[in-house]
C-alpha positions as CSV (number, residue, x, y, z in Angstrom):
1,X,-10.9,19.5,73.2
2,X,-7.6,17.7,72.0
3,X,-4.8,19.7,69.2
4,X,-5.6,18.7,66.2
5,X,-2.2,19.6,65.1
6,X,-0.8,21.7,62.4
7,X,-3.2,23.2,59.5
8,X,-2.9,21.0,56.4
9,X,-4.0,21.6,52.8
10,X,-4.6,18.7,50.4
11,X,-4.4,19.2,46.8
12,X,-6.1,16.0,44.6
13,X,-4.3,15.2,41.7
14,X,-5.7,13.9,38.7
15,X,-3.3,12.5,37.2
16,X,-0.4,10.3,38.3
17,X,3.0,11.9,39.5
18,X,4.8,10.1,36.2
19,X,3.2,8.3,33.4
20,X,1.4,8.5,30.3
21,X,-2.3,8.8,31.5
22,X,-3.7,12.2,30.1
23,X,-7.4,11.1,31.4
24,X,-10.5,8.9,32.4
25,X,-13.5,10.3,31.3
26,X,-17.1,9.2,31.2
27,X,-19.6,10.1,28.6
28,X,-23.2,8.6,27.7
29,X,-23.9,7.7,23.9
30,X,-27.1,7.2,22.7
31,X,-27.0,3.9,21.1
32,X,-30.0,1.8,19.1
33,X,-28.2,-1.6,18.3
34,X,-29.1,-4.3,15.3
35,X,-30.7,-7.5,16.0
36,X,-28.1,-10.1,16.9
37,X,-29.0,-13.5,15.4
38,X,-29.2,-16.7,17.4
39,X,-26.4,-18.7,18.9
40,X,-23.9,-15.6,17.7
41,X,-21.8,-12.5,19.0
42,X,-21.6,-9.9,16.8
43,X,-19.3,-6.6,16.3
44,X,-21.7,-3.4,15.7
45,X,-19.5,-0.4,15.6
46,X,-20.7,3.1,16.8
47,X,-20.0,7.1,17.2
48,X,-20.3,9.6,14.9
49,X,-18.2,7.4,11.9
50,X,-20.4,4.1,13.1
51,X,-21.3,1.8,10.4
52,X,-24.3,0.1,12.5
53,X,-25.6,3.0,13.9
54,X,-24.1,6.9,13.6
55,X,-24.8,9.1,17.0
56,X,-23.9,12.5,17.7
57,X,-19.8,13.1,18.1
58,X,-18.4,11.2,20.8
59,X,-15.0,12.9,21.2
60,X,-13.2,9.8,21.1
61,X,-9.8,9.4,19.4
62,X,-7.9,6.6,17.8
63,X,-5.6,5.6,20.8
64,X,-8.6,6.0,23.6
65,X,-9.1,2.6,25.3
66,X,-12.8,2.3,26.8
67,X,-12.4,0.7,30.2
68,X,-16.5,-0.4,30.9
69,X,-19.5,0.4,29.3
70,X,-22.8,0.2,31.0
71,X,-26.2,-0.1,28.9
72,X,-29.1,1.3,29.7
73,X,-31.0,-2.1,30.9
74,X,-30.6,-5.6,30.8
75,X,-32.2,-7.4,27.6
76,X,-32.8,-11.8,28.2
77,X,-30.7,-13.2,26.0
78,X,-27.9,-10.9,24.9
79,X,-25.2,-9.7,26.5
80,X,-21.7,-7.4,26.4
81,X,-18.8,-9.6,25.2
82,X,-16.2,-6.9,24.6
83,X,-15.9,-3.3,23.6
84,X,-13.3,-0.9,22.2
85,X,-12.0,2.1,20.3
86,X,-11.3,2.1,16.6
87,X,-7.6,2.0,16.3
88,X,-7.5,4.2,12.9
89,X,-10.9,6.4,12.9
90,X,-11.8,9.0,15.4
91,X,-15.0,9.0,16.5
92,X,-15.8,5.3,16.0
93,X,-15.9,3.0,18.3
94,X,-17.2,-1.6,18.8
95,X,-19.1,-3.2,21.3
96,X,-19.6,-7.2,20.5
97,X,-22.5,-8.6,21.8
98,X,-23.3,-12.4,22.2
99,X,-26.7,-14.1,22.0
100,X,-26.5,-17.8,23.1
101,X,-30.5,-18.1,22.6
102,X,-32.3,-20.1,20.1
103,X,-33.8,-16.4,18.5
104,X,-32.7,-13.1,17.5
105,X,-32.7,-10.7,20.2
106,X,-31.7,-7.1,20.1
107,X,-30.0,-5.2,22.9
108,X,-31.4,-2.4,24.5
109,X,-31.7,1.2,22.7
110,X,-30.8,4.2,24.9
111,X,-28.0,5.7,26.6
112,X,-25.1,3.9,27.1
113,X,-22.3,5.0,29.8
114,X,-18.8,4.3,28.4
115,X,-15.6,5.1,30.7
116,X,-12.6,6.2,28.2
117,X,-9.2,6.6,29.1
118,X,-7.1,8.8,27.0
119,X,-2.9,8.4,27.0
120,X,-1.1,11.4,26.0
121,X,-0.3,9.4,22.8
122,X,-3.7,9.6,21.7
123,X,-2.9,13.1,20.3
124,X,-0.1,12.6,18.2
125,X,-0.4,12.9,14.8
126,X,-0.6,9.5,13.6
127,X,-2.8,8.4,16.8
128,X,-4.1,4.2,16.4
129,X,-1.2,2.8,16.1
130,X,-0.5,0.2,18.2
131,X,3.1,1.5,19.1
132,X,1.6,4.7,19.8
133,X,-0.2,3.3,22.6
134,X,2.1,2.9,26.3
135,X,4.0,-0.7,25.7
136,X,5.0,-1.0,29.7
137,X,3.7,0.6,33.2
138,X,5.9,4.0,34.4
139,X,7.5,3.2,37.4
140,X,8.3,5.3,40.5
């Protein structure tokens, strides 16, 4: 059998050598959307300071930027448009959905999978505003 050469030890790191990336995070939130009308989109907001429907805490924090959100199934007729955190509120949170059908449909009620990233500059103490946010990419 050949040398396989020194011993080696490989740490993962879970966050970048230099930037402002605390984390990515996944988390599922129960969700039970309104009816969208016909021929719409509509914003319903969300988490435990939701307007259209209040779940359980979410953890979420002004400044967190939702990278993908999954529902639970697919529903004919209605679809994701866009999504994203509440740049004032903690704990709330939009998904828009669009309904290009000649009826109401409602999306589907269940768990939802929602990727969040969090920048350090989610913590600070006057987190959602927009300068608070990283305004260029770290370099190395």
């Amino acid at each position: 059998m050949a040398n396989p050469g020194p011993a080696s030890q490989v740490t993962v790191n879970t966050q970048p050598v230099r930037g402002d990336l605390q984390f990515i995070n996944t988390i599922g939130v129960t969700l039970t959307p309104a009816a969208v009308a016909t021929i719409t989109t509509v914003e319903q907001s969300f988490g435990a300071n939701g307007v259209t429907f209040a779940t359980a805490a979410t953890g979420l924090l002004a400044g967190d930027v939702i990278l993908a959100v999954n529902p639970p199934s697919t529903v004919a007729g209605v679809s994701l448009a866009s999504f994203r955190v509440d740049t004032s509120v903690n704990d709330k949170f939009y998904v828009t959905f669009v309904n290009p059908t000649a009826g109401s449909v409602t999306p589907a009620a269940g768990v939802y999978v929602l990727t969040v990233a969090r920048f350090n500059q989610s913590n600070t103490t006057t987190p959602g505003t927009l300068s608070s946010l990283p305004t260029t990419l770290p370099t190395t």
